[in-house]
C-alpha positions, 0 to 999 in steps of 0.5 A: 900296818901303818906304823911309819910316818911313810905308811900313815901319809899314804895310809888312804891309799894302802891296805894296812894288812899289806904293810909292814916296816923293817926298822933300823937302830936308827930314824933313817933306817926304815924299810917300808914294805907293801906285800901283794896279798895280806897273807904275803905280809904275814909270812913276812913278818912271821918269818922275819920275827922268828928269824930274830926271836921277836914275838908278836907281843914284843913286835907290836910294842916296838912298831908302837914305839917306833912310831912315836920315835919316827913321828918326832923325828919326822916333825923335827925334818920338817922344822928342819925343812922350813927353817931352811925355806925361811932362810932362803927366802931372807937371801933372796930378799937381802939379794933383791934389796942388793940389786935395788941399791946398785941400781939406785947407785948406778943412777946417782953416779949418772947424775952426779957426773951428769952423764944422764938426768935421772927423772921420775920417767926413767925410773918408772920405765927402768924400775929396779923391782921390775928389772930384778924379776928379769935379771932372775929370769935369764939368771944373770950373775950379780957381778953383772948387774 
């Protein structure tokens, strides 16, 4: 049946009678299987209970078990997952707030040795935001910026 997070996200699109699951001692030992016939799984899983002793009572228990171990672990990878999504979205912005500094200290040092004068023009048509989307375009290492 569907007793792995794997089967239950996918659990519309396979029989139930079909699947079954060879689980480990731990949550990343998890085979999930799906027979081509209802009569396949369940030799399967007859064949694989005798060959550890297994009844279909105790089977059943820890498939129930198992299930809650996986579910809590799945939902641990996927904080996991997000915390980590979260943390790369900071250092893309930390990297994008970088880039607009070295642009705005570039333009100071052309004022101050007047090289260049730094007017509101120039800085809408070589605005910092808008050139940080082209430096990520053509991936342009920041010690080039």
């Amino acid at each position: 049946g569907h007793c792995t997070p794997t089967f239950l996200a996918r659990k519309d699109k396979l029989e139930p009678m079909k699947c079954f699951s060879i689980v480990g001692h731990s949550e990343k030992q998890v085979l999930d299987l799906e027979a081509y016939t209802k009569r396949d799984a369940k030799i399967w899983v007859k064949g694989l209970r005798k060959l550890i002793n297994q009844t279909d009572k105790k089977g059943d228990e820890l498939a129930e078990m198992n299930l809650q171990r996986l579910m809590q672990y799945a939902k641990k990878q996927e904080q996991a997952k997000q915390q980590l999504k979260s943390k790369q979205l900071r250092v893309v912005k930390l990297q994008q707030d970088l880039f607009v500094m070295t642009v705005e200290a570039v333009y100071k040092e052309l004022e101050e040795q007047k090289i260049w004068r730094i007017d509101n023009n120039v800085r809408k048509q070589f605005n910092a935001e808008i050139m940080y989307e082209n430096v990520l375009k053509q991936d342009i290492a920041w010690r080039k910026w």
